[in-house]
C-alpha positions, 0 to 999 in steps of 0.5 A: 135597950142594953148595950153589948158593951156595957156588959162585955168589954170592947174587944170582947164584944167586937168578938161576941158580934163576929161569932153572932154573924159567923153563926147566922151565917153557918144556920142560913147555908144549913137551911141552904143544904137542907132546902130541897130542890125537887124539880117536877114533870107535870102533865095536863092532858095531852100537855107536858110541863116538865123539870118545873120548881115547886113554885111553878108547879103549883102556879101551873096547877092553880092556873088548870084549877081556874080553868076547870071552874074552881073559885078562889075561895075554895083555892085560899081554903086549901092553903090555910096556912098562906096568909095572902095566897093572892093579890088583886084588882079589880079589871083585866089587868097587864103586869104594868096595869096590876102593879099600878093598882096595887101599889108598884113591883111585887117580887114575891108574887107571880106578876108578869103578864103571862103568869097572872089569873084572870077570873070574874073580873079580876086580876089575881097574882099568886105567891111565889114564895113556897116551901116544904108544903107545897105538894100538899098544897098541890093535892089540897087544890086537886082534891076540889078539881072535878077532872083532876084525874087528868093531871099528873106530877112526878118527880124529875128522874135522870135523862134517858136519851137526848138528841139535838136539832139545829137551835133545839134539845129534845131529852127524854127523863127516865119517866117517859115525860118529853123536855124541848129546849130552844136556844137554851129556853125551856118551851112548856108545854113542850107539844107545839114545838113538837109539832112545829119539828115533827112538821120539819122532820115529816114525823105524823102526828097521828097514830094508826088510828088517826088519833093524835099523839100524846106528848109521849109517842110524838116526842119518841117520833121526833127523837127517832127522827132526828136520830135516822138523819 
């Protein structure tokens, strides 16, 4: 290996590295502003996930792709350019049981008990490190869904009306799509809270018709409610 300062004297080379270092830095917080940072409101039939990262928006959209019979294969297939899309083990697994199988912590896949998959006898964690293709990821794996018409995602527009009830936050984005926060904690999907608080607030859950509310009218029922107090 040849060495800097074989080449260039001492004092020189000392200022050689600095600018080296002074440059990476200046191309990391480049590719830091041109990171974009889109969140997304994703609805799955009657539930609403808003103001949700690419990363947890494609993790929501694999979980419905399980959900709807869509083997794994067909999942890899669709992201062809994510190399190991997923790690597994064999068996049911918890987070402490998957991370024993596979060798210890995995910061850049989704392990926690409530984000891992479960599917024929496996355990399967997604990557959680995506990028500037993640939608086509998203319309890739909703290309093999047989009931993907009940799934929309659009980005997260400007709040349109907010209200707050004790410990909760209840906002409405310029799309329509219903946030809820408790104690600053975003709750997805956002319908049982806002039942549990229609329930409180004697809002129905129903419409004229007897039919249940989308997230939509029950979240406008409540905000209306909260605002009449």
């Amino acid at each position: 290996m040849l060495d800097i300062q074989q080449v260039i004297p001492l004092p020189e080379a000392e200022q050689y590295q600095v600018a080296v270092r002074e440059k990476s830095l200046e191309q990391e917080a480049a590719r830091e502003s041109e990171r974009d940072l889109t969140r997304y409101d994703l609805t799955i039939g009657d539930d609403a996930y808003p103001n949700l990262p690419k990363r947890r928006l494609i993790h929501a959209i694999v979980g419905e792709a399980f959900k709807q019979g869509v083997p794994v294969s067909a999942i890899e297939s669709s992201v062809p350019w994510r190399g190991n899309l997923f790690l597994s083990a064999d068996g049911d697994l918890d987070e402490t049981g998957f991370e024993n199988a596979i060798g210890g912590e995995q910061t850049r896949y989704f392990t926690a008990d409530d984000e891992l998959f479960h599917v024929d006898g496996k355990t399967y964690a997604l990557s959680n490190q995506w990028g500037p293709r993640t939608l086509l990821a998203v319309d890739a794996i909703l290309s093999h869904m047989p009931r993907a018409d009940m799934i929309q995602y659009d980005a997260t527009s400007g709040v349109a009306d907010e209200v707050t009830y004790g410990t909760h936050v209840i906002r409405r984005r310029d799309t329509g799509t219903i946030e809820v926060e408790q104690d600053g904690v975003l709750q997805l999907p956002a319908k049982p809270a806002l039942r549990e608080l229609a329930a409180k607030l004697g809002v129905s859950l129903q419409n004229g018709s007897g039919k249940p509310l989308n997230s939509r009218a029950l979240g406008a029922g409540v905000i209306n409610a909260i605002r009449a107090l």
